[in-house]
N, C-alpha and C positions, 0 to 999 in steps of 0.2 A: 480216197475218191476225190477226183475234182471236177467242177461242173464248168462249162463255158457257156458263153450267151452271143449273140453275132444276130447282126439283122440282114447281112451283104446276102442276096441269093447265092444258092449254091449247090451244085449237083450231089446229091449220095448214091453210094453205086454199092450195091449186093448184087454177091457171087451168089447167082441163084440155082445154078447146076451145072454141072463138063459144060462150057462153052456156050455158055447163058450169062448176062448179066443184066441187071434192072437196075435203072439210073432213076431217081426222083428229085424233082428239084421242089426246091427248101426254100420256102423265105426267111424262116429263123431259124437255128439252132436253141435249143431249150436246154439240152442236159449231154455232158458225157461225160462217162468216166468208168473207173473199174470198180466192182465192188470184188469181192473172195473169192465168187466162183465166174465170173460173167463181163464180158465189157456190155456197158448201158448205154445207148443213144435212142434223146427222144429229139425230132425234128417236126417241122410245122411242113407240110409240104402243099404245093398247090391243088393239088389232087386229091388226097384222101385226107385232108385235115392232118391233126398228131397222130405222130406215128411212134410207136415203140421197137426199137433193134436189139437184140439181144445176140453180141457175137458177130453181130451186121446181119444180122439174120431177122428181116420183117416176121414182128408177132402180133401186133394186133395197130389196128387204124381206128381212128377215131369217128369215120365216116358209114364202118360197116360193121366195127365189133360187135353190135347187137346181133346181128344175124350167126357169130359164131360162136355166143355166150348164150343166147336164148335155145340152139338145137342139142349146146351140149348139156345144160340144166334139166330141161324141162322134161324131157322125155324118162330122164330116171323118176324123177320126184313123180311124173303121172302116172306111170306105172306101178307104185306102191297106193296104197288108198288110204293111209296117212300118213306122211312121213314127217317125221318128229325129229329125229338125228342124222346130223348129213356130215359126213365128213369129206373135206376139198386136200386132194394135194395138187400142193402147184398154186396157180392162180393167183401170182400174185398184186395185180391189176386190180384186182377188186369186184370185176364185173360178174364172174362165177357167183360171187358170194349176196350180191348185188340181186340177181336174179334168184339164186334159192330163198332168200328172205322175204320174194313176196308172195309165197307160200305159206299163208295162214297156219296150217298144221305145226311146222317148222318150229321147233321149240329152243334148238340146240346146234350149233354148229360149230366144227372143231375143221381147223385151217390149218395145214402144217405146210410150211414151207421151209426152205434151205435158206435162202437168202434175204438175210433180214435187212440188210442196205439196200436191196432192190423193192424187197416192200415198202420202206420209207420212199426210197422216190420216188415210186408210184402213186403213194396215197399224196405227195407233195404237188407233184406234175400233170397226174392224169386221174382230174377228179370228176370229169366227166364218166369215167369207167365206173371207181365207186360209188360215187353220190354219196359218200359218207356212211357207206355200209360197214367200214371197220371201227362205227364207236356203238354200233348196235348192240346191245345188251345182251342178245343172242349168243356173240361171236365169242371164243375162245381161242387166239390165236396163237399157235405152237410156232416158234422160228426153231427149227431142226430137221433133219434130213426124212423125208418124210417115209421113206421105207424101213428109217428104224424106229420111227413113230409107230407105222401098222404093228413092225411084229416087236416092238416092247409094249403095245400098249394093253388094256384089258378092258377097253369101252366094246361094243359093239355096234353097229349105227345100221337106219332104217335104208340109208342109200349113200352112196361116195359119187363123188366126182374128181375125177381123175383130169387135171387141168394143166400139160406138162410141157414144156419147148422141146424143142427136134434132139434127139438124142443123138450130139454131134461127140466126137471123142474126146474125155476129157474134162466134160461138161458136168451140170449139175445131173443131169436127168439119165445119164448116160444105163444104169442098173433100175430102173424104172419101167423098163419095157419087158421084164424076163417072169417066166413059169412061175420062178419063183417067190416073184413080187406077189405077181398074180393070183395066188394058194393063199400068201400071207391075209390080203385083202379080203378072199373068199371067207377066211375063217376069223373076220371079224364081223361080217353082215349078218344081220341080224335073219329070222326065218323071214323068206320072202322078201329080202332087201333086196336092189337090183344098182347095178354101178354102171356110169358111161367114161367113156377113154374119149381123150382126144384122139383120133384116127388116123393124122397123117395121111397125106396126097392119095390121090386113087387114080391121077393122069396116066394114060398108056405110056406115057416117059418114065414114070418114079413112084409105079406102086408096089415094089416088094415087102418095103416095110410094111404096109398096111394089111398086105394079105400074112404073111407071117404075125403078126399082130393078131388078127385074125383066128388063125390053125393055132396060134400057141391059147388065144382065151378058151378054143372050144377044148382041149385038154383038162380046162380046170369049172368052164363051166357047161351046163349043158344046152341052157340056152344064149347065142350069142345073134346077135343083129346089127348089121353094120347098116351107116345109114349116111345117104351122100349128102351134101352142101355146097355152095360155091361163093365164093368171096372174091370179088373183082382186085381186093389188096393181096390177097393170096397168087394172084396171076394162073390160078389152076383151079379144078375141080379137087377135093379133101372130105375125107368122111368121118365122122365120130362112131363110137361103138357101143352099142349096149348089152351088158351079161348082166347074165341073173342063175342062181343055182333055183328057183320057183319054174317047175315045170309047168305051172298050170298059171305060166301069166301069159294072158287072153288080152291079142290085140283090140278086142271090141269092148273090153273094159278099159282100158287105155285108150281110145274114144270118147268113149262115154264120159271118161273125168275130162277130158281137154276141153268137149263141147258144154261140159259145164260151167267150167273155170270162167273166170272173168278176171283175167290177170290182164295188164295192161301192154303185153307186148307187141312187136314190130313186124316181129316177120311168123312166128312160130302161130301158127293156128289152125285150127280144126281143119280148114281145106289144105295145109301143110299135111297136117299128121297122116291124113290120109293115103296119100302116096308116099312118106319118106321111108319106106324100108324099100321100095322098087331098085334094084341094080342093073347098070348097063350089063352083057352078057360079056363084054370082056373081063371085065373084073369079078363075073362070079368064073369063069375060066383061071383066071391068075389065081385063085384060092386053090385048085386043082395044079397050079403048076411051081408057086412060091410054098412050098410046105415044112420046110425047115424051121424046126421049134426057137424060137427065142430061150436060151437061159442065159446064167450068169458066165458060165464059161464059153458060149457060143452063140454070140449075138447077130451073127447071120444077115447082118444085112451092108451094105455099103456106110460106112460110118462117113459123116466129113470131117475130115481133121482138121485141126484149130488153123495148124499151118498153111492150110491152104485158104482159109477166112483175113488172115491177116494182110493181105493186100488190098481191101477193100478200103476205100476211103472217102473224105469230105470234099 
């Protein structure tokens, strides 16, 4: 790996989709380089504060990540009525880990990630994310591929958070979106554990994945809930997911714990929780028309290839 530093402004351009691109101008450059699986760019930009790139691919801003790290936590952990063991893949930022710890109950949390050079510079770079939630005495942190974590392992945990980059070809995450992950996952949840997915886009331009995502969780579990958000750094509308194999988990006990809770967060709360499972009617349409299962041999959706990322530049 190697890092650069630069103060000269300077435009950064992601390929944001067929004949899209999104240019941010940068006062500093902070970080770039390649770690095993991934090129790393973090930049300071006029707009959203640091930003984090992965592949040039915007993941998370420094000015709004709370709002996409508080809908993906929060709603698993409220949904159990204690949760004690949480297991995160992904997330290397710190901010997932960040927000399950200020969950009282929370005893245990096991963090598996692939790229242990991108968690170092994260925890270096961007420590507004963590807040120094990786020296927590909580934490147990696995650097390994986190799908052969679920099915080597033999913990079972009260709720997962599933915290993952865009499953571009090639990439770390790329076998992370399939049936098969998805069953591995189920049959380490404890009874009544309930897990949330990062959800990917739900824009009328680029929501196949999302509804395939979708159709492939409701095969493995029986209750699924997709639930929309919108991130101004995101340049779109994007939804996170919630399964649960508990038939009998009751939105108005999930209510009930939120309007009690006295967690200290930003965007997520009671007048939140109450409308986030509502869907525009195209996207519950696209569920009835994108129905091709995600596996390991048929990932059915538009991949983006690295090669076509590599033109992007500073």
């Amino acid at each position: 790996m190697r890092k650069k530093a630069g103060r000269t402004p300077f435009w950064f351009r992601e390929p944001f989709s067929e004949g899209l691109e999104v240019a941010y101008l940068c006062d500093q450059l902070i970080y770039s380089g390649r770690t095993h699986y991934q090129q790393v760019d973090i930049v300071d930009t006029r707009v959203h504060g640091r930003m984090l790139f992965l592949d040039r691919i915007g993941q998370s801003c420094e000015k709004d990540e709370f709002i996409y790290h508080e809908m993906l936590v929060h709603p698993a952990l409220f949904s159990h009525p204690r949760p004690q063991s949480v297991l995160v893949i992904g997330g290397a930022t710190g901010a997932s880990l960040r927000e399950i710890l200020r969950h009282p109950s929370v005893e245990r949390v096991v963090m598996a990630d692939i790229d242990g050079e991108l968690t170092d510079i994260c925890k270096h770079y961007l420590p507004r994310w963590h807040r120094g939630s990786f020296q927590d005495s909580r934490l147990e942190l696995v650097i390994e591929d986190g799908r052969k974590y679920v099915e080597n392992c033999l913990e079972s945990f009260d709720c997962m958070v599933i915290d993952l980059s865009d499953p571009i070809e090639g990439g770390p995450a790329m076998h992370l979106f399939t049936i098969e992950f998805y069953e591995a996952l189920r049959n380490r949840l404890n009874s009544g554990g309930v897990i949330t997915f990062q959800g990917e886009a739900i824009s009328p331009q680029d929501l196949e994945l999302h509804a395939r995502m979708t159709n492939t969780l409701k095969r493995v579990f029986p209750v699924v809930c997709p639930y929309p958000y919108t991130l101004y750094s995101y340049h779109r509308p994007d939804a996170h997911i919630l399964a649960t194999e508990n038939t009998d988990w009751s939105f108005s006990l999930f209510l009930t714990r939120v309007d009690k809770a006295a967690l200290p967060t930003r965007y997520f709360c009671p007048e939140i929780a109450r409308g986030m499972f509502f869907l525009p009617r195209y996207l519950i349409e696209a569920y009835d028309t994108h129905t091709d299962i995600l596996t390991d041999n048929h990932l059915a959706f538009e991949q983006k290839p690295m090669e076509k990322i590599v033109h992007a530049h500073l």
